[in-house]
Each structure stands twice: as structure tokens, then as C-alpha cells.
C-alpha positions in Angstrom: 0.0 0.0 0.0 1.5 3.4 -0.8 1.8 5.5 2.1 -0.9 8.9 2.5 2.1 10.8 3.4 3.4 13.1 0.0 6.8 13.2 1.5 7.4 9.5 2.0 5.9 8.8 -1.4 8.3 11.3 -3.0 11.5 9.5 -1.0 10.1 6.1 -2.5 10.3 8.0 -6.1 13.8 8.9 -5.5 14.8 5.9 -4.4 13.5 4.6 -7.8 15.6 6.1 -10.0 18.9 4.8 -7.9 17.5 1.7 -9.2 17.5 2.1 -12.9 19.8 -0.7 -13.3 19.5 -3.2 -16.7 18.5 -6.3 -16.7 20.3 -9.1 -16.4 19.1 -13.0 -17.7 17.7 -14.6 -14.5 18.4 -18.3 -14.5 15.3 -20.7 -15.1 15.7 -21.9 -11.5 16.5 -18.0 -10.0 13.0 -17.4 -11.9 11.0 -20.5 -10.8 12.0 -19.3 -7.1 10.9 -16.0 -7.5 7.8 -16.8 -9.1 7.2 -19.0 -5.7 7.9 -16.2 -3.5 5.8 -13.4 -5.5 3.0 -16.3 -4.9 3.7 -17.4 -1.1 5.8 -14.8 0.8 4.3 -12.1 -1.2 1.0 -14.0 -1.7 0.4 -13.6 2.5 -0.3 -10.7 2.4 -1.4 -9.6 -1.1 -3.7 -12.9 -1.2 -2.4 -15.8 -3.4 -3.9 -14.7 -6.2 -3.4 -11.2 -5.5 -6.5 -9.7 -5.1 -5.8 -8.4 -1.8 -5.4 -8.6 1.8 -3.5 -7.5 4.5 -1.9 -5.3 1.8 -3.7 -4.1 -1.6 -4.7 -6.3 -4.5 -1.6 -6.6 -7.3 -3.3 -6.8 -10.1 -2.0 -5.8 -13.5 -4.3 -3.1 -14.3 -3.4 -1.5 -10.7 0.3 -2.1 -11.2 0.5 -0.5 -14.4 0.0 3.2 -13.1 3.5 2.5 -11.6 6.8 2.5 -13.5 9.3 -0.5 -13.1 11.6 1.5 -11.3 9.0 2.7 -9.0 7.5 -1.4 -8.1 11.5 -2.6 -8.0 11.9 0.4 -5.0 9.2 -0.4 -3.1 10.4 -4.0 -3.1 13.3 -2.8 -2.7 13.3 -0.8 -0.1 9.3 -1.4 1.4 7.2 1.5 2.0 7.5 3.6 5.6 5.1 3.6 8.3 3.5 0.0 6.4 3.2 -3.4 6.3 5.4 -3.6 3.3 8.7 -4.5 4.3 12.0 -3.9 2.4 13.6 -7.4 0.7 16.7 -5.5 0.0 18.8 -8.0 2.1 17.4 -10.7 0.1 16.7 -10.0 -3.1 19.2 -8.5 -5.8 18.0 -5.2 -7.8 18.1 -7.8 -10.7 15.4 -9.9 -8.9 13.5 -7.0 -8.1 12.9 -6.0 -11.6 12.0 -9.6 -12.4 9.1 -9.2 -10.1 8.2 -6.2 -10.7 8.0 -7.3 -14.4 5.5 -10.3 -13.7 3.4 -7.4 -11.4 3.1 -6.0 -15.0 2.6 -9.4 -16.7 -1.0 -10.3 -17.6 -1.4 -13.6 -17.1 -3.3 -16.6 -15.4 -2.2 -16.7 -12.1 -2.6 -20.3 -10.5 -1.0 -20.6 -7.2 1.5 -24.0 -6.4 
């Protein structure tokens, strides 16, 4: 959920653009393990199927008023004051995008 407060939402975009990295090729494996944690560890909260929770539904036509940059920050980093924690310390910028690319992905979602 994107924090009310203008100021924390503007630090969020700034940290954005420190994250305008390329993209690299994520191994078959690296992307099977991501897809399970956008599903479960990401899924608790956002519902398995992302329509919502704890935090807001993820779905595609909500994601795609954000950029890449802005989705691979707040996963990044998390968002102040929220329930969205920063996976910084677990997750690579590369891995980021990669998720923030399937937030942008239509497609059937089916969890494991």
C-alpha cells in the first residue's frame, strides 16, 4: 500500500531512480524461485492470487499506473510507516525487476 504521506511517497520515487539498473538473464531456476515467493511470501499478504489482503490487490491493471523503477523500490526498499517490508537483504535489484515485471505481466495466475 503506498503510504498517505506526499513526502514518504516522493522519497520512495527517488529511491526509484537509484534503481534504474538493466536487466540481467535470471536463470530458469532463480525465476521458478521468485515466481514462488511473489506467490507465497508475497502472496500472504497480497492474497495468493493477488486480489488483496493485508496489503492491496496486485493486479495488473493497478500495477500499471506505476513504473518499473517505482514497483522494483518499493520492493526494494518497502514503504515507511506500512506493512510492506524492504527485501533489499534478500533479493538482488536484478530480482526485483523480475518481479516487478511479472506485477506488470498479464497472465493466469494459479497458485503451487
Amino acid at each position: 500500500m503506498i503510504s498517505k504521506s506526499p513526502h514518504k511517497f516522493l522519497i520512495l520515487l527517488a529511491m526509484a531512480a537509484l534503481t534504474g539498473t538493466t536487466f540481467a538473464d535470471i536463470s530458469t531456476e532463480r525465476q521458478r524461485q521468485l515466481d514462488s515467493l511473489l506467490t507465497h511470501d508475497c502472496g500472504s499478504c497480497h492474497g495468493l492470487k493477488r486480489n488483496g489482503g493485508l496489503g492491496p490487490a496486485l493486479h495488473v491493471k493497478d500495477m500499471q499506473k506505476y513504473s518499473i523503477e517505482a514497483l522494483v523500490a518499493v520492493i526494494l526498499y518497502g514503504i515507511p510507516d506500512s506493512a510492506m517490508p524492504p527485501w533489499g537483504e534478500l533479493l538482488s535489484k536484478d530480482d526485483a525487476r523480475y518481479l516487478a515485471e511479472e506485477l506488470l505481466a498479464p497472465k493466469q495466475i494459479t497458485p503451487d
